[in-house]
N, C-alpha and C positions, 0 to 999 in steps of 0.2 A: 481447422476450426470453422464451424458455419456461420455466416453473418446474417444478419438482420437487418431486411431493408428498413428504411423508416419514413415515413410520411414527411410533407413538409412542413402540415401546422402542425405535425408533434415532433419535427425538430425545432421549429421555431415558439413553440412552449414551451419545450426543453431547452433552449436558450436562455429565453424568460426565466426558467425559475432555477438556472444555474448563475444569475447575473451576479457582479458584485453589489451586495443589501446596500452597503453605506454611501454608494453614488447610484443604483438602481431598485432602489425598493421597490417589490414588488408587492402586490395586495391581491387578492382571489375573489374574485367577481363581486369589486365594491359596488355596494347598495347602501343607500340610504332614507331611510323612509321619516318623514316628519309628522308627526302627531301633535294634533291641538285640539282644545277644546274646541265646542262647537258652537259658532259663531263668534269667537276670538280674533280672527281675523289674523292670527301671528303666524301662518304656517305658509301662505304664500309671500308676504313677507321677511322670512327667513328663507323660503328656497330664493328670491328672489336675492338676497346677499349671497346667499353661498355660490350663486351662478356669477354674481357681479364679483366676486373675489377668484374665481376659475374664469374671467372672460376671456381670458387668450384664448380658453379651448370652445370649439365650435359645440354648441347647444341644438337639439333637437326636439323640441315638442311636441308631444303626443297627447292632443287633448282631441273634446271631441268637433271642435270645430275643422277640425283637420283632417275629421276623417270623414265629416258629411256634407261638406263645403266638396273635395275634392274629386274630380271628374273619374279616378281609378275608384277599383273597388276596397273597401273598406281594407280587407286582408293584402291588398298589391300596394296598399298606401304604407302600413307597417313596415311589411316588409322590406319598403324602401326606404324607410328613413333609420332602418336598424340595420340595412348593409351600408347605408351612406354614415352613419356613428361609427361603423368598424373601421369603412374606410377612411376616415378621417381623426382616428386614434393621436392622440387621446381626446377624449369628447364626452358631452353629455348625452344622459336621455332624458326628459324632463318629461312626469305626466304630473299636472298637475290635479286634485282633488279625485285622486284613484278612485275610490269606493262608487262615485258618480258614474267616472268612465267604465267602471269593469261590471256595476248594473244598467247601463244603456244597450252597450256592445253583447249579441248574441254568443253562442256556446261553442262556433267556430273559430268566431274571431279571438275569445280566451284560449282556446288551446293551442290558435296558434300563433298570440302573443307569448305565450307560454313557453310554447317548444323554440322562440326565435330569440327569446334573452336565454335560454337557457344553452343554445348551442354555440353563445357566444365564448370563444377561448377561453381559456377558466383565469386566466392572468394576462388576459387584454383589460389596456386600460379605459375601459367604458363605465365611465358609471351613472347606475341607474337611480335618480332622483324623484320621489315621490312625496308629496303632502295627501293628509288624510285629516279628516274632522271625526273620524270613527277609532277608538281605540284596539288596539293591533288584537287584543283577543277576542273583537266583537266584529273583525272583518271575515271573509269569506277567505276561505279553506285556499281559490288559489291564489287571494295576493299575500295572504301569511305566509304559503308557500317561497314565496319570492323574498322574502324579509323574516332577517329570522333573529332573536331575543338573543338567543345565545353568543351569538358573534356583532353584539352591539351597533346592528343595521340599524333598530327602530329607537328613533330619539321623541321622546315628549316635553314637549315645551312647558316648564314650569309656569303657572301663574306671576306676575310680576309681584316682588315682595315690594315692602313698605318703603325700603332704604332707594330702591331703583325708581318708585314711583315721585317720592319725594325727589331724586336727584333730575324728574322727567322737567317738573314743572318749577324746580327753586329760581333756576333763571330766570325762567318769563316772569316768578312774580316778586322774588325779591331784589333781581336784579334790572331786567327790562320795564320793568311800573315804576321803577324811582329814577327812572334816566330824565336827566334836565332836559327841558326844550333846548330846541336847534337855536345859537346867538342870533340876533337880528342885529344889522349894523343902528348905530344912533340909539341905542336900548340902554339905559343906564343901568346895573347893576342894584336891584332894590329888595330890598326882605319882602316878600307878599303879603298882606295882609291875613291876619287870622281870626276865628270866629273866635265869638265871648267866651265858648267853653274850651278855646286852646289860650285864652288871658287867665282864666281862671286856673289851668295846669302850669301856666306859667308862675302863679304866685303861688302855688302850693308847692311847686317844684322847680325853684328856682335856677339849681344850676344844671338839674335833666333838659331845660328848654333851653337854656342856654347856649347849650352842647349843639343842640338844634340849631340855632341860629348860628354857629358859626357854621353848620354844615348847609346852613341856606345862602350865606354870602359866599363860601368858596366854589359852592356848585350847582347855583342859580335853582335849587328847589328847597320844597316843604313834605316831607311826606313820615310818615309815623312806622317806623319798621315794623314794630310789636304789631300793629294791626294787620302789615304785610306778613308776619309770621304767624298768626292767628290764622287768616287766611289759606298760607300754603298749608298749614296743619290740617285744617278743614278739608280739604279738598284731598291729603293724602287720607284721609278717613274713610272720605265719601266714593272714594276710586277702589275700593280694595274687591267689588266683582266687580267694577267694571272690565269693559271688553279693551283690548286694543284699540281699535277701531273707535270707542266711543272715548276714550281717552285723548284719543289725535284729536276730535271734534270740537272736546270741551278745551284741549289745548287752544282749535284755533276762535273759539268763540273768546277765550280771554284777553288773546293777541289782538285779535279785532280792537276789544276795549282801550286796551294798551295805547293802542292806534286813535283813537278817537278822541284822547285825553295827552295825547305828546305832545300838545303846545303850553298845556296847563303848568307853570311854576307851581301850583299848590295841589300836590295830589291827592288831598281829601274826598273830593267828589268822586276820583277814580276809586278810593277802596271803598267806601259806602257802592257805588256802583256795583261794584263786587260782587262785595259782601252780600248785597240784598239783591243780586240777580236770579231768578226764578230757574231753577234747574228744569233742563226740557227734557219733557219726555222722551225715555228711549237713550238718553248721552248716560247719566245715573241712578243704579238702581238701588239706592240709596236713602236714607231718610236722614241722612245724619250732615245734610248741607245746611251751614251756619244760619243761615235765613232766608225760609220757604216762602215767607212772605215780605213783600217790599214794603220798605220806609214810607210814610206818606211825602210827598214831595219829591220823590229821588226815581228818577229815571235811569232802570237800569240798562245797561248796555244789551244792544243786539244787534 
């Protein structure tokens, strides 16, 4: 009977895909391509977790500062950092903002980025990591080529919904705005003082403020939830296109606040601060913030 020599990467691929699945699963030349809107800012961001959740395996980035920064020639530079991913299996390959890198780079250097992922073993564990701000049907012929719909490579990042925006900011503002000041020694424990229109909700609403007062002798503050819920409300309104990126922002412009008002026992001034702080340019594109114009008197936070 005649035999059949056989190569040694197609017996060591034919190893591969004879392993046992439930302690060696294997996968066929995973790809993963990240899609975000554009200027969202959530797609390096997510590749940036999903590398920090695989950081045992060594990462290689192919962006373009790597490849015009460095002393070899653009095509000697790939090519070494995609036999240095084989050889150091399993690993990443990470280009970040594709669509960028694959219209800088000339029609050489594509085909033979091209021909050098694609000769990688079809069940070596490499995989190839990509963010895009262009969506998968509006990119160029070969990075679609490379990421394909059908085998669930290309993920688009949803818009954040209402419940995840609300859950971004409930903390900082219904739980970190109403935090007591830090004890100071020699400080007597005393109710704060309140304006004539918190006397006046006091006598119409005798045992709502009440309730109030004892939650200002156990935990040394004054501050009005409802307005703090008012508040978070507004702001999950007023975020609904905001970007990622302008979201983080307007998060740390409030912390700021937060910060500037943590010695206050009465935190009235903080939510009028708030409330009436001038939404800046560019953080939201929104008209629907509780109050575009400020209080007379009231200095909002910045």
């Amino acid at each position: 009977m005649p035999t059949h020599k056989m190569s040694k990467s197609k017996r060591a691929e034919l190893h591969t895909f004879i392993s046992n699945p439930p302690y060696q699963p294997t996968s066929f030349r995973p790809r993963f391509l990240i899609v975000e809107e554009p200027g969202s800012g959530q797609g390096s961001d997510l590749a940036s977790a999903v590398i920090h959740t695989l950081e045992k395996f060594p990462t290689y980035t192919l962006d373009l500062s790597n490849l015009f920064v460095s002393s070899t020639s653009q095509e000697e530079t790939c090519s070494q950092l995609i036999r240095e991913a084989q050889r150091t299996v399993p690993s990443i390959i990470y280009i970040p903002q594709i669509p960028l890198w694959w219209e800088a780079v000339g029609p050489t250097l594509k085909a033979g980025i091209t021909g050098l992922l694609n000769h990688i073993p079809a069940f070596a564990p490499v995989l190839l990591l990509a963010t895009s701000d262009v969506q998968h049907e509006d990119l160029p012929e070969g990075i679609k080529a490379l990421f394909s719909n059908n085998y669930e490579e290309v993920f688009k990042i949803p818009p954040p919904t209402c419940a995840e925006r609300r859950g971004f900011f409930e903390d900082l503002i219904m739980k970190q705005a109403a935090e007591p000041p830090a004890s100071k020694p020699n400080t007597g424990s005393r109710v704060p003082c309140v304006s004539h229109a918190r006397c006046s909700q006091v006598d119409e609403q005798p045992q709502v403020c009440y309730s109030k007062a004892m939650k200002i002798r156990s935990r040394g503050v004054f501050v009005d939830f409802s307005e703090l819920k008012e508040l978070l409300d507004s702001i999950v309104m007023a975020t609904e296109n905001a970007s990622i990126s302008s979201m983080a922002k307007l998060y740390s412009v409030l912390s700021r606040c937060n910060y500037q008002h943590r010695d206050d026992a009465d935190k009235t001034e903080l939510v009028m601060n708030t409330m009436n702080w001038k939404r800046p340019t560019g953080i939201i594109k929104s008209n629907s913030w509780p109050c575009t114009e400020p209080t007379p008197g009231v200095t909002a936070c910045a």
